[in-house]
Each structure stands twice: as structure tokens, then as C-alpha cells.
N, CA and C of each residue as an Amber inpcrd file, in Angstrom:
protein
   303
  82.1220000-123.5370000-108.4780000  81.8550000-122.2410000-107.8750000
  81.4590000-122.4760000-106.4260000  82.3000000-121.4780000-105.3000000
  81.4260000-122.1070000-104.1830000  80.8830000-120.7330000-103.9490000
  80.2840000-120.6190000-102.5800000  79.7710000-119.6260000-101.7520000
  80.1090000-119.9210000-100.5190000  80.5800000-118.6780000 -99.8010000
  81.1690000-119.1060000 -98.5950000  80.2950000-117.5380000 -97.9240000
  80.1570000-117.7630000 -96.3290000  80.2470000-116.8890000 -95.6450000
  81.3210000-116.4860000 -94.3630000  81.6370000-115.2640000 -94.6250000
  82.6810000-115.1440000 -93.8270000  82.3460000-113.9880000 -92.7130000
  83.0010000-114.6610000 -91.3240000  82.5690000-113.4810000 -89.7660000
  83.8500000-113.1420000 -89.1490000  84.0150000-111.9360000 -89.2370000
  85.6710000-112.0800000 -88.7540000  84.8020000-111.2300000 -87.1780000
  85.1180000-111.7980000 -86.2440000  85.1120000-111.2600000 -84.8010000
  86.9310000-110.7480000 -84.3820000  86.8360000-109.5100000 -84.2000000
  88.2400000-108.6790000 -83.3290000  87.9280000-108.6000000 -81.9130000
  89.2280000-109.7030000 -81.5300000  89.3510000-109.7760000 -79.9190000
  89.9720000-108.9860000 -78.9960000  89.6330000-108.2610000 -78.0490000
  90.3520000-107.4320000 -77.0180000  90.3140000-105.7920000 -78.1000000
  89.0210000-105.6130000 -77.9610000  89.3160000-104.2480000 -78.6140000
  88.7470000-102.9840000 -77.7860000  89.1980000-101.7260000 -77.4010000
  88.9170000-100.9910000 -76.3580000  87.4280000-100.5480000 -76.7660000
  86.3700000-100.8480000 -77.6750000  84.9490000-100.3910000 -77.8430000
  84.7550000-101.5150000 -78.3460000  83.1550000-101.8320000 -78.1080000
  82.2330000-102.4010000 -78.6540000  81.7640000-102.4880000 -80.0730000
  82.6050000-101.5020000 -80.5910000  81.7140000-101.2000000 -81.8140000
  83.1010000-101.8160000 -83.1570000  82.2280000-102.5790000 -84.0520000
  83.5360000-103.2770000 -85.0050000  83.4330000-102.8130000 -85.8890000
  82.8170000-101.9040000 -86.6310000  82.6590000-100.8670000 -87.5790000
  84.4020000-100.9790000 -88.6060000  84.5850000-100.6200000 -87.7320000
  86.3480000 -99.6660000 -88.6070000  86.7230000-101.0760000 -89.0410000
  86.4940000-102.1500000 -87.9220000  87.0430000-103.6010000 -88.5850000
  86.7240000-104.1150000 -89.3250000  85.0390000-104.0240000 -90.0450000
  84.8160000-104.5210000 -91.1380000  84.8930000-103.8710000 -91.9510000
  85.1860000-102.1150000 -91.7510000  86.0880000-101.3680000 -93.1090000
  87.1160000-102.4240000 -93.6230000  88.4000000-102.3630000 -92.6610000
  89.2780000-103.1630000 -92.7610000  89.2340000-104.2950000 -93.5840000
  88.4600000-105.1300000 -93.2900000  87.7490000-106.5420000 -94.1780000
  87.9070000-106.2840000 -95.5780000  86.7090000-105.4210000 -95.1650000
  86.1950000-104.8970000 -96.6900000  87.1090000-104.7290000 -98.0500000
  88.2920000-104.2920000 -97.2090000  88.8990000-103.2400000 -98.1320000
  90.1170000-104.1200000 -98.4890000  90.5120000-105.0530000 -97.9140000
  90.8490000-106.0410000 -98.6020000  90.8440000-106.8110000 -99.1440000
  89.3940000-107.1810000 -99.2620000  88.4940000-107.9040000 -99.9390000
  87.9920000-106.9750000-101.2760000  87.9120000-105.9710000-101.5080000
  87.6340000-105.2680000-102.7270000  88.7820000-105.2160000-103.3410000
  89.8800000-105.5640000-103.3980000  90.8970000-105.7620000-104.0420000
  91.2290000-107.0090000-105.1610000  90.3580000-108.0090000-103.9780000
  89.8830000-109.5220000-104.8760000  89.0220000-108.9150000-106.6540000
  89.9360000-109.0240000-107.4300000  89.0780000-109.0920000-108.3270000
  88.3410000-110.6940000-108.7030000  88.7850000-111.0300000-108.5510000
  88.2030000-112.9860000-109.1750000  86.7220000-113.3330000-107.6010000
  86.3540000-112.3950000-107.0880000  85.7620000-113.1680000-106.0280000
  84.0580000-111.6790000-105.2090000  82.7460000-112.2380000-105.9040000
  82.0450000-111.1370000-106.0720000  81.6500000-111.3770000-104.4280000
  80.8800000-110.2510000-103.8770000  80.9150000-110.5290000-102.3810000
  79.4070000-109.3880000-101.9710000  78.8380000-109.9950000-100.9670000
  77.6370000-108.8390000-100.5020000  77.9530000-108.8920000 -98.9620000
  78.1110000-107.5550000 -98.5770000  77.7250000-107.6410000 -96.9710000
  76.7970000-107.4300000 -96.3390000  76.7170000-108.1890000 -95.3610000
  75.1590000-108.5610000 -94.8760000  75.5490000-107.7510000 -93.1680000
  74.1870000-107.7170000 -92.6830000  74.4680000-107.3830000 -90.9760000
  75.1930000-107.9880000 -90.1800000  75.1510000-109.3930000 -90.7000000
  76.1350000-110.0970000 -89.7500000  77.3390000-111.0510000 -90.5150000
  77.6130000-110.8570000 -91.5840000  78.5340000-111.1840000 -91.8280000
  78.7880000-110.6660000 -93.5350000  80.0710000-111.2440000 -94.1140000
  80.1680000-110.9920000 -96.2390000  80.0460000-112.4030000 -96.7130000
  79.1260000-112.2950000 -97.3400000  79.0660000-113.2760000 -98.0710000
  79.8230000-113.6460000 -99.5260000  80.8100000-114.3810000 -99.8380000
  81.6090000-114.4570000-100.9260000  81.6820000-115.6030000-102.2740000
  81.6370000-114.9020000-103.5150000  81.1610000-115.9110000-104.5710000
  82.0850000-116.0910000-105.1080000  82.3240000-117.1850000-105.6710000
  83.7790000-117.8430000-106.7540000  84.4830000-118.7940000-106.4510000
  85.6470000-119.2370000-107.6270000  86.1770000-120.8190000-107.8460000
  86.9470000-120.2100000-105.8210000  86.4690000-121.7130000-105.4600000
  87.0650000-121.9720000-103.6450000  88.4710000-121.1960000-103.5000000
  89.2010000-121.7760000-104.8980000  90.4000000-121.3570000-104.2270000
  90.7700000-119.9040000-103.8100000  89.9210000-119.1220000-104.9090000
  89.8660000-117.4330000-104.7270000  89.1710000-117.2670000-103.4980000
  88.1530000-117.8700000-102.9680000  87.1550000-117.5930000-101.7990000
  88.1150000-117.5660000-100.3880000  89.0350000-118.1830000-100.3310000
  89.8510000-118.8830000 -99.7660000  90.9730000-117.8890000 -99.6220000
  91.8020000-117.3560000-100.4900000  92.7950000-116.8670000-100.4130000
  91.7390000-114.9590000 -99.8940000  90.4690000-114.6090000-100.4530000
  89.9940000-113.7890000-100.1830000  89.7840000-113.2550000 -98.7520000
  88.9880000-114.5400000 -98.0150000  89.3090000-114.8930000 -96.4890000
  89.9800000-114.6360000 -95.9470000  91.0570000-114.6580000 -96.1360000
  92.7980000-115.0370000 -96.0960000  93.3790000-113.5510000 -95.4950000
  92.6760000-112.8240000 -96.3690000  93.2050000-111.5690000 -96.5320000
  92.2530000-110.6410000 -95.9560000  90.8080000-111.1290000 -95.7920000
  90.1330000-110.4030000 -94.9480000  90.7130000-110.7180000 -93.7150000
  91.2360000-111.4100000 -93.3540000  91.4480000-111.7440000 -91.7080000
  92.0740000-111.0570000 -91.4620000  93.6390000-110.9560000 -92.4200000
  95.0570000-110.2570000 -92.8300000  94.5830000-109.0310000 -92.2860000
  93.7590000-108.0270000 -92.8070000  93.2870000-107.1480000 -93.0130000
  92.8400000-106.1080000 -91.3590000  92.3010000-107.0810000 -90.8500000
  91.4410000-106.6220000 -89.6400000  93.0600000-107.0550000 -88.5590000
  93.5830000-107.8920000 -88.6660000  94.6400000-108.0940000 -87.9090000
  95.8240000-106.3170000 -88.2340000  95.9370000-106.3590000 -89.4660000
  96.8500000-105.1170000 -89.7860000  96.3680000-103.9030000 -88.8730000
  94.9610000-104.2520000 -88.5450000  94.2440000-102.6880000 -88.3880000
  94.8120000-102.2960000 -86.8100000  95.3500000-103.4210000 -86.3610000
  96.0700000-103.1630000 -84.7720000  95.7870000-104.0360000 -83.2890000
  94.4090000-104.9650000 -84.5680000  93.8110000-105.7370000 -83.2960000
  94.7920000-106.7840000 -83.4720000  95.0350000-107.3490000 -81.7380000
  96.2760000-108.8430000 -81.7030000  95.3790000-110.0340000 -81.8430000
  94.1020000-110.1110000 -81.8420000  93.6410000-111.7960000 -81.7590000
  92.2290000-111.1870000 -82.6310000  92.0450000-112.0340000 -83.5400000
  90.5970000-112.4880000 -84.1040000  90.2760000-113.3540000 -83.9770000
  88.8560000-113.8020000 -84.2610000  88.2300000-115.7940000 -84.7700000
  87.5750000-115.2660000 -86.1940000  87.7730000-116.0330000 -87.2300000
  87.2490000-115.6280000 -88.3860000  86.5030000-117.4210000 -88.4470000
  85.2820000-117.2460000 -88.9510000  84.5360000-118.0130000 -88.8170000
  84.2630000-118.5760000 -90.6190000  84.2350000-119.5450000 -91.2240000
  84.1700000-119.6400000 -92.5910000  83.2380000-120.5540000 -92.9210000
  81.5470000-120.3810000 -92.9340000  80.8780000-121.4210000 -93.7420000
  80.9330000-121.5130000 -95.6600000  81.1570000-122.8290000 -96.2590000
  81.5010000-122.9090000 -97.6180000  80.1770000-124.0900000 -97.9800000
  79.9130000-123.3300000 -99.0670000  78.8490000-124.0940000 -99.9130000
  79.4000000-124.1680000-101.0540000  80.0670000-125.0750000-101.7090000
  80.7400000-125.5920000-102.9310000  80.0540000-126.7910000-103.5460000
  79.2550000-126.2850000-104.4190000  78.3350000-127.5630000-105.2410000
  79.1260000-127.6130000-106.3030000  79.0860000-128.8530000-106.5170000
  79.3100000-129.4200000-108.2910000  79.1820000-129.6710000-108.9650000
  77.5290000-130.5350000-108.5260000  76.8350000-131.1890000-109.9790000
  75.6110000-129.7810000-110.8830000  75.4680000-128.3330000-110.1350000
  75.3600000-127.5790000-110.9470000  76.1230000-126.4330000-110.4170000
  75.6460000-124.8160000-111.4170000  76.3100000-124.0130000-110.5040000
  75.5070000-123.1010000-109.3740000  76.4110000-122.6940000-109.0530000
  76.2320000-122.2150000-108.0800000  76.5530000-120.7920000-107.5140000
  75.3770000-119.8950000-107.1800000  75.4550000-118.6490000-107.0820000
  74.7770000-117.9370000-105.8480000  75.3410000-116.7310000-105.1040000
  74.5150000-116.3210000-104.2150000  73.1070000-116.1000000-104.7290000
  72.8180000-115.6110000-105.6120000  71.1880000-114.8670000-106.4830000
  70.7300000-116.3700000-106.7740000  71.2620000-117.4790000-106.8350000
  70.5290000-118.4770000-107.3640000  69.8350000-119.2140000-105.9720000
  70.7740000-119.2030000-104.5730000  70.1220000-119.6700000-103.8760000
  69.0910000-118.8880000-103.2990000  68.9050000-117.5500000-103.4430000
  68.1810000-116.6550000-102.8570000  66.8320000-117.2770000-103.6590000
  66.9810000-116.8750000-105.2450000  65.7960000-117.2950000-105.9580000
  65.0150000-118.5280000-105.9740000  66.0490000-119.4610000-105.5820000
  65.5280000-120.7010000-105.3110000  64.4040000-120.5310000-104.0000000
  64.5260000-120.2830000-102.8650000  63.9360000-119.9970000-102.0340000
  62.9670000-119.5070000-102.2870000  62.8660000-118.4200000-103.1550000
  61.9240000-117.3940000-103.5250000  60.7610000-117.8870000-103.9820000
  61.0710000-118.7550000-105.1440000  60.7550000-119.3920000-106.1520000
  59.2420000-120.5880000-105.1760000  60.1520000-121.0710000-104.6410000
  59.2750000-122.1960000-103.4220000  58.3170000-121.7290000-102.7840000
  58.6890000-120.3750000-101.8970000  57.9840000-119.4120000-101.4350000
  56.3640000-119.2970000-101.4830000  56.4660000-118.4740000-103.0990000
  55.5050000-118.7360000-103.9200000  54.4420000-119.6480000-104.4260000
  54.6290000-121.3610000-104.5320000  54.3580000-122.1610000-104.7110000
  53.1790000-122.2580000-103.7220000
């Protein structure tokens, strides 16, 4: 299972504001059934086997490019553990968990 975070930045766009582009994202990314996802202020964070995380990406980029913008940078950090699993709620709790201590 990995966890990845994903930042899609749209280049040369006539406003400041990327709103409609991370509709865009979004909405190709809710199509992923195999791949659970939270969006955060600054970026979506995405859960499941790499290869779905991956092709999910894929299509968020797809996505924001369709919307009319000519250049993005999509940015992809991946956390893919193996010797247990691995979940967005697990690393949160982990933290949590310490916190406390």
C-alpha cells in the first residue's frame, strides 16, 4: 500500500486563483475507484496498491491539462512501506499517539 501526495501547479493561467483546476483534479480522480484520497490546502493526498496511485496521478494531471491550461508541474511525494501496512489514518495516529506520551 503506498501513500503518495500529489500538487498539480497550472502554468500561464490568466488569474491567480487555481480553484476550477483542482475541480478538474478532483474529478478525475473521483473516478479512481481502487485509490481513497483527502484534499488538503495544499495539496490530495492518495491511498492504495502504487500502481493505482500512479495511474490516478496520471489522470489528475490529464485532467487539469484537458481544462485548457498548456503547461503544468505536478509534483509526486510516495510513501510505499512494506514491512507493514500502510495508511493515511495510520500515519496521522501514529503521530497522535506519540504526541500524547
Amino acid at each position: 500500500m503506498a501513500v503518495a501526495e500529489v500538487s498539480i501547479v497550472p502554468i500561464g493561467t490568466k488569474t491567480t486563483s487555481v480553484s476550477k483546476y483542482v475541480v478538474a483534479a478532483l474529478k478525475a480522480l473521483r473516478k479512481e475507484k481502487k485509490v481513497v484520497y483527502e484534499l488538503t490546502s495544499m495539496g490530495t493526498i492518495l491511498e492504495g496498491e502504487l500502481d493505482d496511485v500512479l495511474r490516478a496521478a496520471k489522470k489528475m494531471h490529464e485532467g487539469v491539462l484537458a481544462g485548457g491550461v498548456r503547461r503544468v508541474v505536478t509534483t509526486i511525494k510516495i510513501d510505499d512501506r512494506r514491512d507493514k501496512p500502510l495508511t493515511m489514518s495510520g500515519k496521522v495516529e501514529s503521530v497522535v499517539r506519540k504526541l500524547q506520551q
